[in-house]
N, C-alpha and C positions, 0 to 999 in steps of 0.2 A: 606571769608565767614565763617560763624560758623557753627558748627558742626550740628547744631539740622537744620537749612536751608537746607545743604548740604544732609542730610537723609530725610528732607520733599523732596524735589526733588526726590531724587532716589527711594522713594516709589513711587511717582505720575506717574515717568517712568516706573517703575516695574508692577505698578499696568494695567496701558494701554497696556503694551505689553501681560500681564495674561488677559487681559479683551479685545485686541483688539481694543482699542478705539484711537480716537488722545486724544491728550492734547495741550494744548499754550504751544509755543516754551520757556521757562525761560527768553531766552533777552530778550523778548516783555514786562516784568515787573521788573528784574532785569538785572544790571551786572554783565557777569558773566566771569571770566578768564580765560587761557587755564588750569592751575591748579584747580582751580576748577571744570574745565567742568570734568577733567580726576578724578578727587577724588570725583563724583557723579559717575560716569561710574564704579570705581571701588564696590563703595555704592551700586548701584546695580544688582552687579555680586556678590558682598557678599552675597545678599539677596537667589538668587538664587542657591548657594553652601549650603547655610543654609538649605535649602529645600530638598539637596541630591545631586544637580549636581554636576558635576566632573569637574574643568579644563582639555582641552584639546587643548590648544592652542592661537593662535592670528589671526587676519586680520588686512592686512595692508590697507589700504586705501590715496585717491589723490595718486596714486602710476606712473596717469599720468599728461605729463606738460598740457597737455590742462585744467585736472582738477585743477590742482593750478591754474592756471589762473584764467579760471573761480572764483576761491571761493578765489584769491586774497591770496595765499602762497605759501610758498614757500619750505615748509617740508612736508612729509606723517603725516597720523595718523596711531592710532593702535584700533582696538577692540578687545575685550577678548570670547573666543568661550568656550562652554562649549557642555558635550555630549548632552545635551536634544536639540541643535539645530543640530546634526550630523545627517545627511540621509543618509542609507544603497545605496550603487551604484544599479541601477534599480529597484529603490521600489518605491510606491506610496505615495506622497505628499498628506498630506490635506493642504487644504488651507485656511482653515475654522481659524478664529482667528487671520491670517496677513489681513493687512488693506488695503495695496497696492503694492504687494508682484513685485520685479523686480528680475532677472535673470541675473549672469555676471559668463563668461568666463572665471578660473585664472588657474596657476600651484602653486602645491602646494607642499610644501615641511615635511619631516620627519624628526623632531633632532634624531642625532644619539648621541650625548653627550654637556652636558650645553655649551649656547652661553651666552654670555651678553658683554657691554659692548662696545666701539670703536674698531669696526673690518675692515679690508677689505672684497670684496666678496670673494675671492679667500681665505681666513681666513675661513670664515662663511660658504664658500664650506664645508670645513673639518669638519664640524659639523653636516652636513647632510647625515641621513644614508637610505633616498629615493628621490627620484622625482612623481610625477600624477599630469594629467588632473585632473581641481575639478571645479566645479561651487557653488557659493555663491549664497543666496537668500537673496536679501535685503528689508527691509520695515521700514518706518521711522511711528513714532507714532507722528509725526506733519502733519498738514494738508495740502494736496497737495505735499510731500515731500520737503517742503519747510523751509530752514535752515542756520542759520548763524553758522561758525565752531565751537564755543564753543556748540550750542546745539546740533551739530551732534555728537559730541566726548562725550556729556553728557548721549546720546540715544546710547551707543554702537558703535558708527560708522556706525550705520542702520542694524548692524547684523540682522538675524535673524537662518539661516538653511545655511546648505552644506553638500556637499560630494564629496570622491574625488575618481577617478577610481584607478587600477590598481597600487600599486607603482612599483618602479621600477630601478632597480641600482641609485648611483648618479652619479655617472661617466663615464657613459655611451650615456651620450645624451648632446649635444652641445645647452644648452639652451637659448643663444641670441638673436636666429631668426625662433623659433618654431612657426609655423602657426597653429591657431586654429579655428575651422569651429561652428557655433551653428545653430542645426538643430530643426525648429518645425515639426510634424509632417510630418516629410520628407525630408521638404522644410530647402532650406539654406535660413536665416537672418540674417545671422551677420558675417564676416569674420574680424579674424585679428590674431595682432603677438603678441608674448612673450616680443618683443623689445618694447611693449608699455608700459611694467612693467619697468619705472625708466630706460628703453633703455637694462637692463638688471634684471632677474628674482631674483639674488642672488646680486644684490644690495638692494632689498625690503629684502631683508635675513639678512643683514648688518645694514638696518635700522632699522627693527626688533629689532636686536639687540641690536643694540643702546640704543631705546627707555625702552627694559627691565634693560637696565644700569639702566639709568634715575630712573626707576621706583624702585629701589632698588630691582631687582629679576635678573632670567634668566631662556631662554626658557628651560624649559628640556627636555631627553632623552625621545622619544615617541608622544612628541607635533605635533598638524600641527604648519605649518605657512602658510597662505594663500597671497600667495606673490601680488597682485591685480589683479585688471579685465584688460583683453585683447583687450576688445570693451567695450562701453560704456552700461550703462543697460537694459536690453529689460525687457518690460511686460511680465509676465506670470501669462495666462490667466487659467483659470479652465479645465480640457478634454483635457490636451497637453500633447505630449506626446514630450520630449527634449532631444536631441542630443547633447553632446560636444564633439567634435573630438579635436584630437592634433598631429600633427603628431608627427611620434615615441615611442605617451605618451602612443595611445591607447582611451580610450572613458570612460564617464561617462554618465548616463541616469538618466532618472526622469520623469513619469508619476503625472502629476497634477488631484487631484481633489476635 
């Protein structure tokens, strides 16, 4: 795809995530590749550094096998976080401006010095100089959140907001089989494990990695990586007030409104 395409897209994505609105998904009129979809995604994370934001990181995503299934692959993807989506642990969300904002349960990790490239986890351990609970807030600028994987990888990967609780040594904590609880006002909704991230949390660490090979970079010293969701994604509704437990990690919060 040419260049000046590739930028009309990443505007029209840039411009609905700033205004809120959906857009048509790009396959619905063209094709579009997995290179492509990621050199639009990068296009519009450019836009937004232009503007001031800071890189701070990545999101992995399909980071479960149900979700390949479902979406019919059989690798993760990555989206690019920057601070203006970081949320302070127990502050208040507006909601105002996401379209159809969901809520997911992940552990998230600290580079403690550059990764990139074909690693093992136990490699990619060595490079992490924290662990936390964190939760992702996702919202797709298509309508219904409805998406074939070149468009979701073009849209950021549905980024939109996170935050992550407490960090906390990395070698300290047996991260395989971490149970994490998601509480709405009170009430438990959603239980599940760490072993749903790719059966382990520092293999999405690995793949991370990998995929900043690929991309001619690598994560550096200070990054998250937000290694995937633990349960599949819940709605979050306006007036909620949200719970992520983990155990050993500790807790992250977020009041909606």
């Amino acid at each position: 795809m040419d260049i000046a395409r590739l930028a009309e897209l990443a505007e029209i994505l840039d411009t609905a995530a700033r205004e809120g609105r959906t857009v048509d998904r790009p396959t619905d009129s063209i094709a579009l590749t997995l290179p492509d979809a990621y050199a639009v995604q990068r296009a519009v994370i450019e836009r937004r550094l232009a503007r001031g934001e800071v890189s701070t990181g990545v999101k992995m995503g399909f980071t479960s096998r149900a979700k390949m299934v479902q979406m019919g692959v059989d690798d993760v993807i990555w989206g690019l976080l920057t601070d203006a989506m970081r949320v302070e642990d127990g502050a208040v969300l507006d909601l105002g401006g996401l379209i159809h904002p969901r809520i997911e349960p992940e552990i998230a990790f600290v580079v403690g010095r550059p990764l990139a490239g074909p690693v093992t986890p136990a490699e990619a351990a060595r490079s992490v100089a924290g662990v936390a609970v964190a939760y992702e807030v996702l919202d797709s600028r298509y309508e219904g959140f409805r998406f074939t994987l070149p468009d979701v990888i073009a849209d950021n990967a549905s980024a939109a907001r996170y935050a992550c609780g407490p960090w906390q040594p990395a070698g300290g904590h047996d991260l395989g089989n971490i149970g994490l609880v998601v509480e709405v006002d009170g009430r438990v909704v959603a239980t599940g494990s760490s072993a749903a991230i790719l059966g382990h949390p520092l293999r999405a660490l690995a793949a991370a990695a990998r995929l900043a090979g690929e991309a001619g970079r690598s994560l550096e010293p200070g990054q998250t990586v937000l290694a995937g969701a633990a349960t599949a994604a819940l709605p979050l509704p306006r007036g909620a007030h949200v719970r992520v437990v983990a155990a050993g990690l500790g807790r992250v919060e977020v009041t909606t409104r």
